[in-house]
mmCIF file of the C-alpha atoms, coordinates in Angstrom:
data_MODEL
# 
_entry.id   MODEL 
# 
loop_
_atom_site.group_PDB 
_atom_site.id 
_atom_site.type_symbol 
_atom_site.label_atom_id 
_atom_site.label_alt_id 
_atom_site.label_comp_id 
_atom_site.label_asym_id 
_atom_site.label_entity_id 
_atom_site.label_seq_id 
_atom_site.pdbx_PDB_ins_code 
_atom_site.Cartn_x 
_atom_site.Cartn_y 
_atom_site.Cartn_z 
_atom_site.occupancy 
_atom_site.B_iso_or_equiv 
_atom_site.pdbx_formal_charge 
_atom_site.auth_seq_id 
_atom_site.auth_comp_id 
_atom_site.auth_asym_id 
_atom_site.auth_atom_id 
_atom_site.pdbx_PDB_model_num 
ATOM 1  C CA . UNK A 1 1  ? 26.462 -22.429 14.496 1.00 0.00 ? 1  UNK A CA 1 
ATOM 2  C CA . UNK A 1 2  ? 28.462 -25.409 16.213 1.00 0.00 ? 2  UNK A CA 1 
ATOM 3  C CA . UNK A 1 3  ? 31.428 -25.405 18.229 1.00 0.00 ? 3  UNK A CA 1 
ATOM 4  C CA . UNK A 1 4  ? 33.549 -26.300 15.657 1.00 0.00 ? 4  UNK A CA 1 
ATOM 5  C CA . UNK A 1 5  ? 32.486 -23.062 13.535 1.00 0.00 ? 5  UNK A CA 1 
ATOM 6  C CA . UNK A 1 6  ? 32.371 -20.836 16.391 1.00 0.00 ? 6  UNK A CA 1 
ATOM 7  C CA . UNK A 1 7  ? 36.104 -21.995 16.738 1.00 0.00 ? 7  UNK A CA 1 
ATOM 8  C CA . UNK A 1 8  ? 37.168 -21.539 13.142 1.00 0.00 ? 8  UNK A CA 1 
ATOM 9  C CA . UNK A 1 9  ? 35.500 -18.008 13.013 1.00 0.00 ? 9  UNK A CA 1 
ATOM 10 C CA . UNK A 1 10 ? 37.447 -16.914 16.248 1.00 0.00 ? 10 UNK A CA 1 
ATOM 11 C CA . UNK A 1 11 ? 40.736 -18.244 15.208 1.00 0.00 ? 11 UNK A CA 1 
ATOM 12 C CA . UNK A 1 12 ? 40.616 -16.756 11.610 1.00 0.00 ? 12 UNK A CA 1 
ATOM 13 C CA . UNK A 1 13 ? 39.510 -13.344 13.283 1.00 0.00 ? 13 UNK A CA 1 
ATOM 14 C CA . UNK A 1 14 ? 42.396 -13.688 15.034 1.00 0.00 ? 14 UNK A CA 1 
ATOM 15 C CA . UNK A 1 15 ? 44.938 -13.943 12.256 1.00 0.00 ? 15 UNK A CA 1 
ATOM 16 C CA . UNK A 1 16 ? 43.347 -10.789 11.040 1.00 0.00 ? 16 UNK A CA 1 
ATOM 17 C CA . UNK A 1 17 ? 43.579 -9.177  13.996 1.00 0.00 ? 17 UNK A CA 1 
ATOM 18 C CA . UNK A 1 18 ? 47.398 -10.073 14.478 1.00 0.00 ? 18 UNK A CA 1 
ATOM 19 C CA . UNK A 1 19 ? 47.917 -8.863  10.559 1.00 0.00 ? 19 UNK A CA 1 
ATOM 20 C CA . UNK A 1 20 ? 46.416 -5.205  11.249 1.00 0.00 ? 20 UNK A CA 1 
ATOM 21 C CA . UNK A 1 21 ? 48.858 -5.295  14.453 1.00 0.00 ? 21 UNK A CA 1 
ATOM 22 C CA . UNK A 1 22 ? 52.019 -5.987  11.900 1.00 0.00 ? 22 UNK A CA 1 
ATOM 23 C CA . UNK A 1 23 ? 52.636 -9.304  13.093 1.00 0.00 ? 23 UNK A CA 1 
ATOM 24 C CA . UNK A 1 24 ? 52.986 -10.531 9.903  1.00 0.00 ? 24 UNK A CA 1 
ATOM 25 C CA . UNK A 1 25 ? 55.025 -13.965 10.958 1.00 0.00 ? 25 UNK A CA 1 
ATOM 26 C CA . UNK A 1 26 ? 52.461 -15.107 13.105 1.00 0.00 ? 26 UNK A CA 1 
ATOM 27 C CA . UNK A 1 27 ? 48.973 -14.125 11.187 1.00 0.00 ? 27 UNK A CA 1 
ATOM 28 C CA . UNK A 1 28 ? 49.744 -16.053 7.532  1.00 0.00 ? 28 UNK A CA 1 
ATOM 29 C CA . UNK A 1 29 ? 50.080 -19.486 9.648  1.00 0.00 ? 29 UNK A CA 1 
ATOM 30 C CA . UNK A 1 30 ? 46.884 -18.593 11.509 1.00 0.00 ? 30 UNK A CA 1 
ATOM 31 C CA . UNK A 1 31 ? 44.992 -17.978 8.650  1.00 0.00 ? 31 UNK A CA 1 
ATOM 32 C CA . UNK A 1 32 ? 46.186 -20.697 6.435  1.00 0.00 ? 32 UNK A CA 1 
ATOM 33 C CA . UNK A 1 33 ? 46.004 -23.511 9.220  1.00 0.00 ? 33 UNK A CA 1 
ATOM 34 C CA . UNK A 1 34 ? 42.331 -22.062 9.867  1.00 0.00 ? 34 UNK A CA 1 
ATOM 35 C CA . UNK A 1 35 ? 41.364 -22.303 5.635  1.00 0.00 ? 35 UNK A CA 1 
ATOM 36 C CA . UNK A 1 36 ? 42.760 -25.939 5.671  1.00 0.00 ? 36 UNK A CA 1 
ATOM 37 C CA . UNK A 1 37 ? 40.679 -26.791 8.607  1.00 0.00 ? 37 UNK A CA 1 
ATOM 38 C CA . UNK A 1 38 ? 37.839 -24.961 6.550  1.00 0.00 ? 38 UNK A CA 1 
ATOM 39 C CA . UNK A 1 39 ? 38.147 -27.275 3.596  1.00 0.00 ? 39 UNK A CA 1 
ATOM 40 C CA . UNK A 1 40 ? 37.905 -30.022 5.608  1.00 0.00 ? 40 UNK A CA 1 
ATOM 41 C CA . UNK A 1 41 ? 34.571 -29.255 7.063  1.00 0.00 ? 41 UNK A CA 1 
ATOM 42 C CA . UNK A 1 42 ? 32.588 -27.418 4.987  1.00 0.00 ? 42 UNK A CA 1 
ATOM 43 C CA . UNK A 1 43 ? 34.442 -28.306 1.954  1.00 0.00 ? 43 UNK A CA 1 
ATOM 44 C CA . UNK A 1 44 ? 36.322 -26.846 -1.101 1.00 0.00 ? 44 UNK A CA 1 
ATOM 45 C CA . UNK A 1 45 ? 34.326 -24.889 -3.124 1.00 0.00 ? 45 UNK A CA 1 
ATOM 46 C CA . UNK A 1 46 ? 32.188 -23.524 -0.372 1.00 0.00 ? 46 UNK A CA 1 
ATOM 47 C CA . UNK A 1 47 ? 31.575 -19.922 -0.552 1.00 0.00 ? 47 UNK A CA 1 
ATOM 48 C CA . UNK A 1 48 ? 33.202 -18.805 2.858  1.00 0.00 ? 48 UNK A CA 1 
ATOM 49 C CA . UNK A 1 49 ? 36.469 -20.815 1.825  1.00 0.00 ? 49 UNK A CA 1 
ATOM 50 C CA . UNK A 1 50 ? 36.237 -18.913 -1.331 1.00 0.00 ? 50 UNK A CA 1 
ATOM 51 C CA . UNK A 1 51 ? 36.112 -15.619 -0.148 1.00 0.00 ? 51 UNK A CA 1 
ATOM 52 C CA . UNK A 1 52 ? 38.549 -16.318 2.580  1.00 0.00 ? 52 UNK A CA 1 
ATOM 53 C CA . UNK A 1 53 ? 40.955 -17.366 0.079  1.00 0.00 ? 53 UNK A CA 1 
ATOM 54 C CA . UNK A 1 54 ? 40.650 -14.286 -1.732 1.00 0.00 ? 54 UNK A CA 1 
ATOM 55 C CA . UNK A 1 55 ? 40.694 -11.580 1.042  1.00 0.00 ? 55 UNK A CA 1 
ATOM 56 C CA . UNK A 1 56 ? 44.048 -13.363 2.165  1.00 0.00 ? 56 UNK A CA 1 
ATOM 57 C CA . UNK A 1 57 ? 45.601 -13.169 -1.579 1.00 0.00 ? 57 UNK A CA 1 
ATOM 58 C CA . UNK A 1 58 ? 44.789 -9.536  -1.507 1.00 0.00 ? 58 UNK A CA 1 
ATOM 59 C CA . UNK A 1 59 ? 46.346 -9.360  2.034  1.00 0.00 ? 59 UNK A CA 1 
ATOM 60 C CA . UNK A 1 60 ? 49.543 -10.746 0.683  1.00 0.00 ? 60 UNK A CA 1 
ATOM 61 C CA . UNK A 1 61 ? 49.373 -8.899  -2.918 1.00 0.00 ? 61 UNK A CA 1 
ATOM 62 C CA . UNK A 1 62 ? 49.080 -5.730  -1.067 1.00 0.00 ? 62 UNK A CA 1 
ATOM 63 C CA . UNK A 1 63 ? 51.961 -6.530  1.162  1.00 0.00 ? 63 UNK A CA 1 
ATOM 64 C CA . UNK A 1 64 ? 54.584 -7.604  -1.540 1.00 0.00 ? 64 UNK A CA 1 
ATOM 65 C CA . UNK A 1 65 ? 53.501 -4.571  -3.986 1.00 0.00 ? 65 UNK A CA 1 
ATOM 66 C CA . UNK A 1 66 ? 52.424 -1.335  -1.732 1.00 0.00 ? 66 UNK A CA 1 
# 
């Protein structure tokens, strides 16, 4: 893992972290600015983007409905 991964991984761990504390403000521009800077290295349709994308829709779906 490089430097640049290592930071990506922390950073999004972060926004999940700040999420399950309530701070809900601060943890969707976390995660978001991490996924962009995902795309941009490893690409779009790369598997961890993927699955990121979906555990953060489900983070957001179960905020608006539950």
């Amino acid at each position: 893992m490089n430097l640049e991964a290592t930071f990506l991984g922390a950073t999004y761990a972060l926004g999940q972290l700040d999420a399950h504390f309530g701070n809900f403000d601060d943890d969707d521009e976390i995660l978001i600015a991490v996924l962009n800077k995902a795309e941009q290295c490893l690409g779009l349709l790369h598997k961890l983007i993927q699955t990121s994308r979906n555990s953060l829709l489900y983070a957001i779906m179960h905020m608006l409905f539950y």
